[in-house]
Structure formats: structure tokens, C-alpha cells
N, C-alpha and C positions, 0 to 999 in steps of 0.2 A: 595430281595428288602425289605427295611424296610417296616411299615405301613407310611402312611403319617400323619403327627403333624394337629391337629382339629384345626384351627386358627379361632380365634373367637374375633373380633372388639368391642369393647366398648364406646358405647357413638355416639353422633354427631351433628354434626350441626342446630341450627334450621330450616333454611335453607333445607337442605335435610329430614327434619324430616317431616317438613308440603309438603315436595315433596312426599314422601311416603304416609302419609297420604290423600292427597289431591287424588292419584290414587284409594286408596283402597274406599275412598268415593264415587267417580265416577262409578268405574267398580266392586267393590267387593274385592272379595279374595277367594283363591288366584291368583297370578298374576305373568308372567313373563315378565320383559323387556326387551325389544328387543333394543340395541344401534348401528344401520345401521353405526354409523360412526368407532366404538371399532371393528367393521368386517371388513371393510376397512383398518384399520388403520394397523391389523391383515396378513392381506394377500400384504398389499404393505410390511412390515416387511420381510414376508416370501419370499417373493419375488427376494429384497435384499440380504435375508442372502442363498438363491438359483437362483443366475440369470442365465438365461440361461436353467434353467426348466421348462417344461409345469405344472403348477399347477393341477390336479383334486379336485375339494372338494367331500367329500366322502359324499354326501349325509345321508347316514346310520347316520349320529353323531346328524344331525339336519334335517331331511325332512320339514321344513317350508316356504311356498311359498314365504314371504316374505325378508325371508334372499337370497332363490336362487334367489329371484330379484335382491338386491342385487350386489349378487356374478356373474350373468349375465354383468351386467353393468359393472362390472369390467373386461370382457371378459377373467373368469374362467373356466376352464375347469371340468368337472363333471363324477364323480366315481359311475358307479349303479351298484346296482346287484338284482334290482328284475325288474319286469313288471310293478309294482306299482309307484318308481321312476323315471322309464321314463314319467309314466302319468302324473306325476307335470311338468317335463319337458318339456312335450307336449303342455300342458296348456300353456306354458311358452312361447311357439314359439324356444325356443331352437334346433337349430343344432344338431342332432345325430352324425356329424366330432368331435361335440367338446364333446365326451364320451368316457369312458371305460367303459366295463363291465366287473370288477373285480370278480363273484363271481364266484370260483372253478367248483361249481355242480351244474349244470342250466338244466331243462328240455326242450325236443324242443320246448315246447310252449316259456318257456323264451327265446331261441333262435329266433325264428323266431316274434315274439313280435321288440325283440331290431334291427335285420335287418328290420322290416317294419319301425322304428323309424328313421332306418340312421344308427343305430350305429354299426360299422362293426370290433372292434376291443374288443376281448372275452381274455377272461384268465384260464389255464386250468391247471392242476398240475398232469395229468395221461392217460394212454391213453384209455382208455374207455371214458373220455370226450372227450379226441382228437377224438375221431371214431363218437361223437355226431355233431359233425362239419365238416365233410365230405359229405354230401349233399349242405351243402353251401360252399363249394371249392372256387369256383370263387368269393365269396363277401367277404369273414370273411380275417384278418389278427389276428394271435395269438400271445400270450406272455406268454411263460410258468412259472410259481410259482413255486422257490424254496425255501425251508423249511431251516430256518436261527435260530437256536434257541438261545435266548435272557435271561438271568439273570436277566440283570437290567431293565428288562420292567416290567410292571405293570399286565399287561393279554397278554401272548401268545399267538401270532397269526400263532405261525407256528407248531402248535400240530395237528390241524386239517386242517390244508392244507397247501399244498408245498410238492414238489418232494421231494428225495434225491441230492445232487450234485451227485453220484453214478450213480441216472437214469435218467440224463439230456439228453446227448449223444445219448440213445436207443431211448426217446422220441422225439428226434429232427430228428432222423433218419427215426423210421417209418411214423415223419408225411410227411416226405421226399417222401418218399414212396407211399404214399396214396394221393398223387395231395395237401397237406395245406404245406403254409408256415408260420413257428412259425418264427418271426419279432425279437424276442428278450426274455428277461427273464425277471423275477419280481420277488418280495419279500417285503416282511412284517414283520419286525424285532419284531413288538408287540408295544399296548399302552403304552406311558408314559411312554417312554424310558429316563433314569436317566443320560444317554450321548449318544453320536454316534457313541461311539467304534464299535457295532455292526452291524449298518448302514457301517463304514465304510471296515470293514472286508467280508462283503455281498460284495459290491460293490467291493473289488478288487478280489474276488472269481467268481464273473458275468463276471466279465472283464476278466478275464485268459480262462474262460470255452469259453466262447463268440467268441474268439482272436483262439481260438485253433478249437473250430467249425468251425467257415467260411474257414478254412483249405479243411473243410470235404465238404460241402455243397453247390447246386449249386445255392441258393439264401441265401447270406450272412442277418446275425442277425444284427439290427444295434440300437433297442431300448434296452434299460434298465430302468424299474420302480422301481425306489426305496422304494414306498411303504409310507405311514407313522409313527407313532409315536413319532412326533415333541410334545413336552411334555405341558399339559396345567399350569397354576401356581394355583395350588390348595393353596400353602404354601404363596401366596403375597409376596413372592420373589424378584419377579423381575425379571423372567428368560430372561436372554439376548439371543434372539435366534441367531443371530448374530454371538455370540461367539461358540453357540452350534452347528452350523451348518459348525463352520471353518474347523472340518477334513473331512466333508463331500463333502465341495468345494473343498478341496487338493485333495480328491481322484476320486473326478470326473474329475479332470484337465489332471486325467494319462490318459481318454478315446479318442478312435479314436475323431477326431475335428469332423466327421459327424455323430454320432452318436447323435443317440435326447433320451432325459434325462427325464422322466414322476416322479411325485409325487403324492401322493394322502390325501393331511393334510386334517383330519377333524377336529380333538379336538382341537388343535392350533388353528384354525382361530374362530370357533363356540364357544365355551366356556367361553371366558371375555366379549363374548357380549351378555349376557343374563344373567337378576340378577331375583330372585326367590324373593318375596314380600309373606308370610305368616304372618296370626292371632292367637296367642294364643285363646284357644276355651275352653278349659279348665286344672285346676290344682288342686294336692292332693299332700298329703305326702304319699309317699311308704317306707316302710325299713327303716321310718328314713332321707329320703330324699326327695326333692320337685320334683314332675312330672310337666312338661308341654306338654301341647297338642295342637298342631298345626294343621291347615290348609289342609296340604299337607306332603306328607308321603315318604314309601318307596313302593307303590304302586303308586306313582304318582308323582310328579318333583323330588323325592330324591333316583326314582328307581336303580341310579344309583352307590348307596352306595351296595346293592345287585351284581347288574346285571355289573356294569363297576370296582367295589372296587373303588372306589371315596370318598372322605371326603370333603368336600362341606366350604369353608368360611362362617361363619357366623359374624353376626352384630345384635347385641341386642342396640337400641336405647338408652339405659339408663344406667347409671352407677350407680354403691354402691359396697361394698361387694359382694363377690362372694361365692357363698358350689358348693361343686358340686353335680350335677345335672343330669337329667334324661330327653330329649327332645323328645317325642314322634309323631307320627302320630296319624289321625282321624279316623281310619280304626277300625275292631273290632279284629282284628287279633293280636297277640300279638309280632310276628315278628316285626311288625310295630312301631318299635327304633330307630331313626335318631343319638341317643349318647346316651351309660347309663352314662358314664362317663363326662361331659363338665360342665365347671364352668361359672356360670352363676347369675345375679343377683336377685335379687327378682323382681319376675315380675308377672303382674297383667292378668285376663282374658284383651280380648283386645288389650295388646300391642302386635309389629309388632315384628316379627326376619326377617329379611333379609339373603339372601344366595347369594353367588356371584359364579363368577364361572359357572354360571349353564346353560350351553349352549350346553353341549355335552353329548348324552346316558342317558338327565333328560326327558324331553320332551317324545323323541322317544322311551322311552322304559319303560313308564312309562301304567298301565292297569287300567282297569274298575273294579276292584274288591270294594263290596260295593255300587258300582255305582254311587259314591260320584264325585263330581264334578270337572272336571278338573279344574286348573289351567287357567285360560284368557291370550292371547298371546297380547302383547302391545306394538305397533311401537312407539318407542319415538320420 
């Protein structure tokens, strides 16, 4: 997969300009904005271009209690995989029916944590975890993870978890064996998937393994999780999910009419609805070129350029000329490089960069290092 193109906005409206301003005088900086309606607008989309699917949001993309409010109201369904995320959801008054616990490798504390919550449907890719869920026989329903591997994804997710198709079979057999029944399969094709080819080649490979077990088995498979990596629009594109999702709906149309269809979108729905508001803090000539230094970094809402391979939109409020340039972080680390390369105009301590996009793996997986201040979360 290529890198993604740094898309960087110039110029705007007065109008939005003393909008941005107007928050950063109020609350500080920096600052993320939260648009409850761009999450909605997000998941009725997906919806759509998947009907007939239980939705999950993956928590993991954005753990913030105000979005899962949100996404509550819309009566979303919710992807966890620690101990940690059920607590928000507990907060929450949320339903443990309306969960998955997606994460591979869970200790019995994580187990029995998510049964006292409610949530009774676990995901396992081996049987050493299947043998972890044999004391809860009678409460857990399973779904095994098979390993899908993906080109045109962004970060593979089936390197470090997911079966073989090879050892589906054995695994379904001895949980057979052992009093658990595994429900169905899953898979996870990878982030920031570039088409659904491999979405839809999982799914008719689920469907044949699936079709040919219930042959074997005295309590037939009847779910399939397709997983995410519904892609975000880092590029301002435009992505029509609509359109991306069309052979994903053909090929779920081959499946049994009773089989029920689970997803797990995070970056999709999370990602256009939170914009990143930073201050230039300070600037120098390096090499011959202008540095600027920001707010917020890659230790903190842009950890995601690291940690997810993400390249963030940007919006410099002002226009002129452009060199190119050098956008840094606050941090004293020198990793701490948002773009050596971005053309950019001359710009003063003070003014604002704008980052869009910034809703998914910015937040959540951004650290304390420095001990420099996070980021302010802001419900518009």
C-alpha cells in the first residue's frame, strides 16, 4: 500500500477563523472537537451501505464517554477487549447483550470481569484460549478468528491473531468436545482497507468452512463477524462507503437468510468527527528551512502517525507562498516530527494549524511523556 498524500488546506473563512479562535481563548490549547452530529451522520451511512448488520463500535479507536453516549443513543452495539472498557460502559448503564469481546488473549480476570458485566460472547483464535473458557461452559458463546491476510490494508491485523483456515475444523471440534460452542467465525482483514476485495474473499471462505461444518457438528455455526477496516478519509476524498461496501453486500447475500452478520467499524464512524485545534509555540530556521512547533505532537493527538501510520489533514488558516517545511511537536524528544517535508506558508508564533480527521488511535493512544498537557476534549 502506498503512503498516504499529506493533504494540507489553505486559507478560510472569517467565519470559522474567529470560530477556532474564539475556543482556543475560552478553553486553551490544545483542543479536540468533538461533532456528535458528523458520528451519527457516520454510522446511519454505515448502516446503509451494511443493512442487516449488527454494528459494534470498537471502542479501542476512541474510548471517550461522550462519543459512547452518543453512539448508545443510536442503539450501537460495542466491541471491547479489556476490563477497562467495560467500565465506561458500565458508567454508561449499557447492556452487556449489546457487547463483544473481541480480544484474542484475555486472562481469567478479563473473563470473568466481562461475564459479571453481561457480556457473554468472547473471541478466541487457538485452543489454549478455548480451554480458558471451559469453566464458563454454560454462560460464554464463542466466535473463532481466522487470520485473513491483507495487502491493501494499512496495519495488519491478522499477523498476530487469527487461526489458520487449516485449523478451523480441529478447533471447532475439540470445543465440541469439551461442553463450549463456537457460534460462528471472525475475521479482521486489517486497518484502512484500500477496497473490500479482502473483506469479501474472507467472507465467502467463512461461508464455505461454515456450510461444510454444520455437516460435522451438533450445534450448527450461524454468526459471522466481519470485522472492520472500513477506511477513514485521511485524503478528503470523499470516500463513498456506499459504493465500497457494494461487494461486501453481494457477498453477504450468498449467506444462509438466518445467519446474523456482526461488524466492528471504529475508524469509520470515529475519525471525521473530531478535529485537532493546535498553536504554534515556537519557530527557527533548521538546514535552510523554517521549523514550526506546535502544541501537540506525536506523543500526544498525532500519536497516531507512529502508532496507527496515519497522516492527519491539515489547515493552516492563512495563505501566501508556500517552502517547504518542517511541523514539529512540543516534546523535547526529537522523534517528535508531525512532517519534515509539508509546504507551508509563513507563519507567525501564535497562529492556529488545524488537523481533521482526528478521531481515531489520536486520543487513545496518545502518552504522558514530558508530562505536557493533554489535549481538552470539546462537545460542540
Amino acid at each position: 500500500m502506498t503512503d498516504p498524500i499529506r493533504t494540507v488546506l489553505y486559507g478560510a473563512s472569517d467565519k470559522e477563523i474567529s470560530f477556532y479562535q474564539s475556543l482556543v481563548e475560552k478553553h486553551g490549547s490544545p483542543l479536540l472537537l468533538f461533532d456528535s452530529s458528523k458520528l451519527k451522520q457516520q454510522y446511519r451511512a454505515l448502516q446503509q451501505a451494511l443493512p442487516n448488520v449488527d454494528l459494534f463500535y470498537a471502542i479501542k479507536a476512541l474510548p471517550q464517554i461522550d462519543a459512547l453516549k452518543e453512539l448508545d443513543e443510536l442503539e450501537a452495539g460495542f466491541d471491547v477487549a479489556s476490563s477497562g472498557e467495560l467500565d465506561i460502559l458500565l458508567s454508561l448503564k449499557v447492556s452487556g447483550r449489546r457487547t463483544i469481546h473481541t480480544h484474542p488473549v484475555k486472562s481469567d480476570k478479563d473473563i470473568r470481569d466481562a461475564l459479571r458485566f453481561g457480556s457473554t460472547t468472547f473471541v478466541i483464535d487457538n485452543l489454549d484460549e478455548l480451554k480458558k473458557l471451559q469453566p464458563y461452559r454454560g454462560r460464554v458463546g464463542i466466535l473463532l478468528r481466522v487470520s485473513f491476510r491483507s495487502e491493501n490494508a494499512k496495519v495488519d491485523l491478522s499477523k498476530k491473531f487469527g487461526c489458520t483456515e487449516d485449523e478451523v475444523a480441529n478447533i471447532i471440534l475439540q470445543a465440541e468436545q469439551l461442553g463450549l460452542h463456537i457460534k460462528g467465525l471472525s475475521f479482521h482483514v486489517g486497518s484502512q482497507c484500500e477496497t473490500s476485495d479482502q473483506h469479501v474473499a474472507a467472507i465467502h471462505s467463512c461461508r464455505d468452512m461454515m456450510l461444510e461444518l454444520n455437516k460435522k457438528v451438533k450445534a450448527p455455526l450461524s454468526i459471522l463477524d466481519i470485522g472492520g477496516g472500513f477506511p477513514a478519509d485521511y485524503a478528503l476524498e470523499s470516500i463513498d462507503i456506499l459504493e465500497f461496501c457494494k461487494p461486501i453486500r453481494a457477498a453477504l447475500e450468498s449467506l444462509p437468510d438466518d445467519w446474523h452478520i456482526y461488524a466492528e467499524p471504529g475508524r469509520y464512524l470515529i475519525a471525521p468527527a473530531v478535529t485537532c485545534v493546535t498553536t504554534i509555540i515556537g519557530k527557527s530556521i533548521r538546514y535552510g528551512m523554517p521549523w514550526y512547533y506546535i502544541d501537540d505532537g506525536v506523543y500526544g493527538s498525532f500519536s497516531g502517525k507512529i502508532f496507527d501510520h496515519a497522516e492527519y489533514p491539515l489547515q493552516v488558516l492563512t495563505e501566501g507562498k508556500t517552502s517547504t517545511s518542517v511541523l514539529a511537536g512540543p516534546t523535547c524528544d526529537s522523534i517528535d516530527i508531525i512532517d519534515e517535508h509539508i509546504e507551508l506558508p509563513e507563519l507567525n508564533i501564535g497562529d492556529l494549524i488545524i488537523g481533521h480527521q482526528m478521531g481515531a488511535y489520536t486520543a487513545a493512544t496518545r502518552t504522558r511523556f514530558n508530562l505536557l498537557k493533554e489535549a481538552k476534549f470539546i462537545v460542540l
